[in-house]
C-alpha positions, 0 to 999 in steps of 0.5 A, a space after each residue: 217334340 222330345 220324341 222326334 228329336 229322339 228318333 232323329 238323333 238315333 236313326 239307326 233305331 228307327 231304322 231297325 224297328 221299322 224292319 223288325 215290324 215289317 218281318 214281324 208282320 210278313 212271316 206272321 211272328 207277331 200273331 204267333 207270339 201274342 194271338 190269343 185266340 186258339 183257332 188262329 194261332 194254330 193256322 199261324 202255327 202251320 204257316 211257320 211249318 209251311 215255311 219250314 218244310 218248303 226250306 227244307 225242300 230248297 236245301 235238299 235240292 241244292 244239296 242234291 245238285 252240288 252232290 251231282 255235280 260232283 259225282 260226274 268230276 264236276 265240282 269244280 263248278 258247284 261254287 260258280 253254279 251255287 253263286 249263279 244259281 242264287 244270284 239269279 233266284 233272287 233276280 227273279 223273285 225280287 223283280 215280281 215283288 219290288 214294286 209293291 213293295 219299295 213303291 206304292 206301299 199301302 203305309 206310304 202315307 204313314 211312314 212319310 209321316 214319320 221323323 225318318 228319311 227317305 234313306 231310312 224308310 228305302 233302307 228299311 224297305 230293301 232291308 226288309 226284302 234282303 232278309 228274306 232273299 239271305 235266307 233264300 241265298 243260305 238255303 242254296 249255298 250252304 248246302 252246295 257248300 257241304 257237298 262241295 267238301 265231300 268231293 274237294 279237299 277245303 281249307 280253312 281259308 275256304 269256309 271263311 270265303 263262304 261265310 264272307 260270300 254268303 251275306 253279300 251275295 244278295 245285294 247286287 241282283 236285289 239292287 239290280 231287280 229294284 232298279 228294274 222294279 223303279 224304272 218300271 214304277 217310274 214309267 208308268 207313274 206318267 202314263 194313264 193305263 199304268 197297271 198294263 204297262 207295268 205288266 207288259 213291262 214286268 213280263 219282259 223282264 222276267 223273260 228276258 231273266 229267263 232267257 238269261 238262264 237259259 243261256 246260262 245252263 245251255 250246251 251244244 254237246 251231246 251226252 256222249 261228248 258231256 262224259 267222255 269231256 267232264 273237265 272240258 264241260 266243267 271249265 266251259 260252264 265256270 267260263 260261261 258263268 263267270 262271262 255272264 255275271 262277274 261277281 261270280 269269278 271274284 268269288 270262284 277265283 277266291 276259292 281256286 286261290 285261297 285267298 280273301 282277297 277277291 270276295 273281299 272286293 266282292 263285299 267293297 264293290 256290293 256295299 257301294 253298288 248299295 250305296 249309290 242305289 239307296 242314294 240314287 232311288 231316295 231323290 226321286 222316292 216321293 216324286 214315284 211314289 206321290 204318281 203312282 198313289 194317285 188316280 187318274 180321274 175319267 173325263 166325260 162321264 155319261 149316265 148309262 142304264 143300270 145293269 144288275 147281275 145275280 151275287 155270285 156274278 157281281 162277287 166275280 166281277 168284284 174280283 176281275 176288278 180286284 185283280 186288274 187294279 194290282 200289277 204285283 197281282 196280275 204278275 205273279 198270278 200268271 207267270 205260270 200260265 204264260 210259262 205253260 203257253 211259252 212251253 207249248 209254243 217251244 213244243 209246237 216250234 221244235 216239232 214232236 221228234 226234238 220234243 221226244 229226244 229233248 225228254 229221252 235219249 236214242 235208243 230209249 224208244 219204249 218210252 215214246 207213249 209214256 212221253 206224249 202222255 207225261 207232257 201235259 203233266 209237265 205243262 200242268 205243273 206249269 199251270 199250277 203256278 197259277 192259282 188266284 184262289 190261294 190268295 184271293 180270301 187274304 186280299 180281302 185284309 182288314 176289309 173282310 168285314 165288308 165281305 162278311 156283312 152281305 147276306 150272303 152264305 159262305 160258300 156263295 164267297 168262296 164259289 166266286 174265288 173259285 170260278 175267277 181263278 178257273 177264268 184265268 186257270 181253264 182258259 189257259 189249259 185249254 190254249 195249252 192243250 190246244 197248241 201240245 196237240 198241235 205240236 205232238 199230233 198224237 196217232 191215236 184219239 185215246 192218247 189226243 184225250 189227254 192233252 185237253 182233259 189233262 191240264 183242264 182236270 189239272 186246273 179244276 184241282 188246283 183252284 179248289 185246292 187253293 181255295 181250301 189252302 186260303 180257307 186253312 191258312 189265312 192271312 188278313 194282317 198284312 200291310 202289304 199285299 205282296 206278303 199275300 200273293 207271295 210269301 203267304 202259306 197259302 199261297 206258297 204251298 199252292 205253289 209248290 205242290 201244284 208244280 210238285 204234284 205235275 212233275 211227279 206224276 208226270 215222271 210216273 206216266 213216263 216210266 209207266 209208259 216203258 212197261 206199256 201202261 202209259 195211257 192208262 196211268 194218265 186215265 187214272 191219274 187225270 180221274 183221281 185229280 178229279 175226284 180230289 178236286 170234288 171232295 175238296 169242293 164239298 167240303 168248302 161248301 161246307 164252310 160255315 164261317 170265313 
């Protein structure tokens, strides 16, 4: 009773040990700190090395865009840009993860039970989402920031602009993602097939935010009109982002007048934005909640003939159910997939001439082969976003024993991970290679090759290479499933390397193709992808323990 009362009467420290164990748990602080078992805390080890390297390449990217912008006279748009930029990052990344983790969290039942408010418990939640989504913001503005003072002379006034911006930055576009996450969490609570609705309902936000961006950056004039008119371009782009999104002229008029004064109404208006979220979401939190941890029960239920399979197929069917039963999963293990086809159509759409001009300018016609043989890198690159199997063994969580029990060897587990993701992941390169096909209709049958082989081949490699990330990066304590699916090491280097790894090879068969070897370098490359994914399979084939 004395412990209740102690807890109620001081909820900030509730508060704050409810967030510290959720960020403990999700980056793997925990385990780094106090497993003792070598061989784990090694792989949790790597993770945070994960983390690091992946932050460094955020700050490196931004750094590099801010330093562009203001080697072409434009920095006068890098605050406006940086402010936008963030802001719709984590529009983005909050959107795919705040259901699962604000509604219908696996210690609903658990948190409930404890003496803390719902203000406290969705205070923590959102908290914990913030945190991660600050060190995103920090990765993007402070180096934009930096570069910006190599081409502006700052005052003092300015750097403290920056400091006051940069904390308060996330709070409106996770407040608005978050309220997106719970009219999609609320609709469906009321509908019977509430995982496809929820899906349906996540993807038309995610592409109503990508059209946002593509609004955002687009402009109808030539190359030749953009720098013979930086100033002209640099007013309409700041003009455009402050239109579409106007927090960002507070914090741009900010720096313009070197006055606090703005981004302190930035900071009043977020901070009460916040308030009348958490106030607003807590007096429906356990109605949505209570719905969306329920299970609709089937009615007629009729005894039918009792089918078999072999082990391999019942552990793949085992995980088609796995996948169906999560939207959180569904969602951001397809993203790239649906990229990747949105990104054919557009090909198909526009016609190959718009493609060949949308990739170089006239006059560069040498690089004509080397840009049919490059696309279907690029549209690989897309795919490799797509890869259930580096996460797929962490979903298996604190139930892996079940898994482990069969008799069944290793490998036959990890054979059945591989071939679910190759379900999704082949079926989808193929569609893809189909439409570039369809769209660019190459002259020659060579180069028609690889429009097929090259994405298939693609997604045979980034299957086995995310199985054998899960297999070296595991992650079984987890609370939430998004801190798999979304932040896992395994998960994330798939990720970024299979976007990485398509775009640079991608670049490298176009500049190939200038010096006539474009043909060629996609023969080659496509052929090493194979190989790789074939030495990577044997190896997991190998495994003798999961």
């Amino acid at each position: 009773m004395s412990s209740a009362g102690s807890v109620k009467s001081r909820p900030g420290k509730g508060l704050w040990t409810l967030v510290r164990a959720q960020l403990m748990t999700s980056f793997g602080l925990n385990m780094v700190v106090h497993e003792k078992d070598k061989k784990k805390h090694g792989r949790y080890i790597a993770r945070l090395i994960a983390y690091l390297f992946l932050s460094l390449m955020v700050i490196g990217y931004s750094y590099g865009i801010g330093y562009g912008l203001g080697f072409l006279g434009m920095s006068s748009v890098v605050p406006a840009m940086s402010f936008a930029v963030s802001c719709i990052m984590i529009l983005l990344f909050t959107m795919l993860k705040s259901v699962a983790v604000l509604f219908g969290f696996k210690d609903y039942d658990m948190l409930m039970s404890l003496p803390v408010s719902n203000k406290v418990v969705i205070t923590s939640k959102f908290l914990y989402m913030y945190v991660s989504n600050e060190l995103l913001t920090m990765g993007i503005l402070i180096p934009m920031a930096v570069a910006y003072s190599l081409w502006t002379p700052v005052h003092a006034v300015d750097i403290l602009i920056w400091v006051l911006a940069i904390p308060v930055a996330p709070l409106i576009p996770m407040t608005i993602a978050t309220v997106l996450g719970a009219v999609i969490a609320a609709i469906t609570s009321r509908v019977k097939h509430k995982n496809l609705i929820s899906v349906i309902l996540s993807f038309i936000m995610i592409f109503a935010i990508m059209l946002f961006n593509i609004r955002l950056n687009s402009s109808q004039e030539s190359d030749a009109e953009f720098y013979m008119n930086i100033k002209i371009i640099s007013s309409m782009l700041t003009d455009k982002m402050n239109r579409l999104y106007p927090p960002v002229r507070l914090f741009q008029n900010s720096l313009s007048e070197h006055s606090v004064l703005p981004v302190l109404l930035l900071i009043l208006i977020s901070v009460v934005w916040y308030l009348i979220f958490v106030t607003v979401v807590s007096i429906g939190f356990n109605q949505i909640n209570s719905r969306l941890k329920a299970r609709q029960a089937k009615a007629q239920y009729k005894m039918q003939e009792l089918k078999t399979s072999s082990p391999l197929m019942a552990l793949v069917k085992k995980e088609i159910g796995r996948f169906l039963s999560s939207p959180g999963y569904i969602v951001n293990c397809t993203v790239g997939s649906a990229m990747a086809i949105i990104f054919a159509v557009f090909c198909v759409i526009k016609g190959p001439e718009e493609v060949i001009r949308t990739f170089a300018a006239e006059g560069f016609s040498g690089f004509t082969t080397g840009i049919l043989c490059a696309i279907p890198f690029f549209a690989s690159a897309l795919l490799g976003m797509t890869c259930t199997s580096a996460a797929s063994l962490s979903l298996e969580g604190k139930n892996l024993w079940i898994v482990k029990s069969l008799p069944l060897e290793p490998k036959i587990i990890l054979k059945s991970k591989i071939i679910f993701d190759l379900l999704i992941g082949v079926s989808t390169a193929f569609i893809c290679g189909v439409l570039l096909l369809i769209a660019i209709k190459p002259a020659d049958f060579i180069t028609a090759v690889w429009f097929i082989a090259t994405p298939v081949s693609f997604k045979l490699f980034t299957a086995v290479w995310g199985m054998f990330l899960n297999v070296k990066l595991p992650n079984y304590e987890w609370e939430n499933e998004m801190v798999v699916i979304k932040q896992g090491g395994a998960s994330t280097i798939s990720v970024f390397s299979g976007l990485i790894l398509g775009g640079v090879l991608g670049v490298v068969v176009l500049l190939l193709g200038f010096i006539g070897f474009a043909v060629l370098a996609a023969a080659v490359a496509t052929a090493l992808l194979l190989l790789a994914a074939a030495a990577l399979y044997r190896v997991l084939m190998n495994v003798k323990a999961i």
